[in-house]
Steps between C-alpha positions, in 0.01 A plus 500: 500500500735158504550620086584819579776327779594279305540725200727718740723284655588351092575840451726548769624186432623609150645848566736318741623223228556771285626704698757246601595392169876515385466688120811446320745769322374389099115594679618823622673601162144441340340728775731806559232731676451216709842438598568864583265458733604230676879665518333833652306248745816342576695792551254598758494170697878543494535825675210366767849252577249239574612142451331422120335181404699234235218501222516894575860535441504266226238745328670801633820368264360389222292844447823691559702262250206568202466839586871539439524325189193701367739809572829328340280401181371877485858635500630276297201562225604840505851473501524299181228663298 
């Protein structure tokens, strides 16, 4: 039983760090999908007009930021083939 506690609570203890961790705009650009979702997550906290964490913001921006130059770099590709 005190494993399977203390097994828990690590795990607990690790979604939150992560959670909580600020990923920066060159990690986004590597991880499109996953920055998509974080701009549809943010975009949903933002209608909620609920006050939004720093570290959550910070995310919130640099998602939207690689997101958008993932779109410029697409249109540009296919403006100048």
């Amino acid at each position: 039983m005190k494993i399977q506690t203390t097994l828990l609570i690590t795990c607990v203890i690790t979604l939150m760090t992560a959670c909580s961790q600020v990923k920066t705009q060159e990690y986004y650009a590597e991880h499109l999908e996953e920055a998509q979702k974080v701009v549809q997550k943010c975009e949903i906290e933002a209608r909620k007009n609920k006050e939004l964490k720093d570290k959550f913001v910070e995310n919130c921006t640099n998602a939207s930021m690689a997101v958008m130059n993932g779109m410029l770099n697409n249109l540009s590709q296919g403006l100048f083939k």
